[in-house]
C-alpha angles and dihedrals in degrees: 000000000000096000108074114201115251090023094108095023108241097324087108092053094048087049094058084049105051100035092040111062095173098047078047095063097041083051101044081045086061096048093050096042095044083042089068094034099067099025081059107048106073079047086061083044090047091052098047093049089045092064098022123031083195110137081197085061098050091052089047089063088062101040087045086056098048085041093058096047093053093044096056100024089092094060098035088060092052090047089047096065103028084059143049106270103213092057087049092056097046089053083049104055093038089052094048089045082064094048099051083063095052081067082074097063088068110100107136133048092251087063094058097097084060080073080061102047097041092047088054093053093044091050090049091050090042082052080064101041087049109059092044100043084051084047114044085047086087089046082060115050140024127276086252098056093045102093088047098047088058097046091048100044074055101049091052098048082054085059097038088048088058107042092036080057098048103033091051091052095059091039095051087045088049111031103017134228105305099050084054095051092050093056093047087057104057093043079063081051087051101036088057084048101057082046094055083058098055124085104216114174119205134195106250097131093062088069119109139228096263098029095055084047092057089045084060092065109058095203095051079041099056087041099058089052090056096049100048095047079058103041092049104063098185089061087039093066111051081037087071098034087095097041097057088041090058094059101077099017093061096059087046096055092041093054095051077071084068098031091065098050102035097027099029096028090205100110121197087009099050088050093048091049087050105044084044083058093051090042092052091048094044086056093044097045108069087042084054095048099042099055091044097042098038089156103085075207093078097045096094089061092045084066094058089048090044093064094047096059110036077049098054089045086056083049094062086041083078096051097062148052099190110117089211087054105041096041077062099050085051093047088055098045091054095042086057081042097051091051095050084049097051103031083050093053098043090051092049088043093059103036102048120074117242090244088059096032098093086052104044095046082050093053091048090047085053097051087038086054096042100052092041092047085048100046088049094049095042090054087035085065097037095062092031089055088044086232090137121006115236099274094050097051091054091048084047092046091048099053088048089054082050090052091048100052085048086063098049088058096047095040111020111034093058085047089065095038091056097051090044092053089045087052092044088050100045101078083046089058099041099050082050 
């Protein structure tokens, strides 16, 4: 824990990736996959609101997405570790390479439920890719390099978020629609590419009797993932740090759609400028906190700090309608956000034995989904409703994402301290 992120600049991190080829290609697969991703997602906007100016529709897209993770994330965890992850991720990526092209076949207004269909299947696939993407990163590197793999892995899907933004904006304006999902299908091609390359081991020996009988059957499986994320307690808390984030953080994202286009009144530009500035905190955040919270004791706490502020800076989101303001309350409140993300993997990642990893990380990614589903469709039907115009929901989620953040420290924090302590004295007790 020596080596603090940012003290050298990025002379550590070009060190992992140098010295460590298979973290490398795990790494250079996330940059291309993310890369189309994002570069093709406005293009899947673009192509709603081409055939549908429903604001409900638009907000479907994303709901249909979250959906489709949570539904198949139980099962994807059990897969994840039943399997060897690397072959699961290749068939992943080449299956969602074939998908991305089914977006072509869209031409009229009656095929745009085929967006829908083919989304859901993507996002299920994606509920696969993830968990073992999150779990097969310790196989691949040192103890030592854990905690900078992870910032790192954060810090260039910060990057990623903002140029495949960008850069898909201006390709879907210039180029349209098809051109962009043929180019997010072969960076899946790519991405599975740069994975065959890479040698991930993975603890399947360790296994016993018993339990290798249970990973035969998916739903004991399943079961036995379950039991024992609720029965360890230390591994329970960071794997719903994302998920009670998200709740009021969801229904945050998904109104800076409608901020840039009612408050800023600068529509595809406004968003772009917005979601740059949530991209660039996401990357700085992890690098801040862990040079100011070096002790991964503390890191529990910093969660609860992280949602209040993130929440307070969203706050002020709802008090202006000045675009330099508001790009640097963003910024804040996703720099909070990018160190509860990373600080909540690494200490799954190195709590959780590799047998148990796919289905904890699953199980993350379904209560992630569902809070964030839920906190979409919830400010979705608040404005909707009328019940609170646009400004004063923000100004109401981020209070909740305040309050939240209140009770995490209250609840939460002295949790951890107590089982710390009662770690710490154990050896104590048991040499006496």
């Amino acid at each position: 824990m020596s080596n603090t992120p940012g003290a050298d600049g990025f002379r550590p991190y070009l060190t992992l990736i140098r010295q460590n080829k298979h973290y490398r290609w795990l790494w250079l697969s996330q940059l291309v996959s993310n890369f189309g991703d994002w570069f093709g997602l406005l293009a899947l906007y673009a192509l709603i609101q081409r055939y549908s100016d429903s604001e409900f529709l638009l907000g479907l897209i994303i709901v249909v997405k979250m959906l489709s993770l949570a539904l198949f994330s139980p099962i994807a965890g059990y897969l994840t570790d039943r399997y060897n992850r690397r072959r699961i991720m290749i068939f992943c990526d080449l299956s969602r390479g074939m998908i991305v092209l089914g977006l072509l076949l869209i031409r009229t207004e009656d095929w745009l439920w085929l967006a829908y269909m083919l989304t859901a299947v993507q996002m299920m696939i994606s509920a696969l890719f993830e968990p073992a993407k999150t779990s097969s990163i310790p196989n691949v590197t040192t103890p030592e390099e854990l905690v900078r793999a992870n910032i790192l892995s954060a810090a260039s899907w910060s990057i990623i978020f903002t140029t495949g933004m960008a850069i898909g904006g201006f390709a879907t304006g210039i180029f349209g629609t098809d051109v962009v999902f043929i180019l997010n299908s072969i960076s899946y091609v790519i991405s599975g590419w740069f994975i065959w390359k890479a040698v991930i081991p993975q603890q399947t020996e360790s296994l016993s009797a018993s339990a290798s009988d249970t990973m035969k059957k998916p739903w004991s499986g399943m079961k036995e993932g379950f039991r024992f994320l609720l029965s360890e307690k230390q591994v329970l808390r960071p794997a719903i740090a994302k998920g009670v984030y998200t709740l009021g953080s969801g229904a945050l994202v998904y109104m800076l759609i409608l901020v840039a286009e009612n408050v800023l009144m600068m529509g595809s530009i406004g968003l772009g400028l917005l979601y740059a500035s949530r991209g660039i905190g996401t990357g700085l955040g992890p690098v801040i906190g862990r040079r100011l919270f070096r002790n991964e004791e503390s890191w529990i706490m910093v969660m609860g700090l992280a949602m209040i502020v993130a929440g307070f800076f969203y706050f002020l989101v709802g008090f202006t309608t000045q675009i330099a303001w508001m790009l640097v309350f963003v910024l804040v409140a996703h720099a909070a956000s990018g160190a509860n993300w990373v600080m909540s993997t690494v200490l799954l990642q190195r709590r959780v034995p590799d047998t148990y990893r796919g289905r904890v990380f699953s199980s993350e990614w379904l209560l992630f989904t569902l809070t964030q589903s839920l906190s979409v469709m919830a400010a979705a039907l608040v404005l909707d409703r009328g019940w609170l115009n646009l400004t004063t929901a923000i100004r109401f989620y981020g209070l909740l994402m305040v309050v939240l953040g209140s009770i995490w420290l209250l609840l939460i924090v002295p949790w951890e301290v107590r089982d710390q302590a009662h770690s710490k004295a154990k050896p104590m007790a048991d040499l006496s």
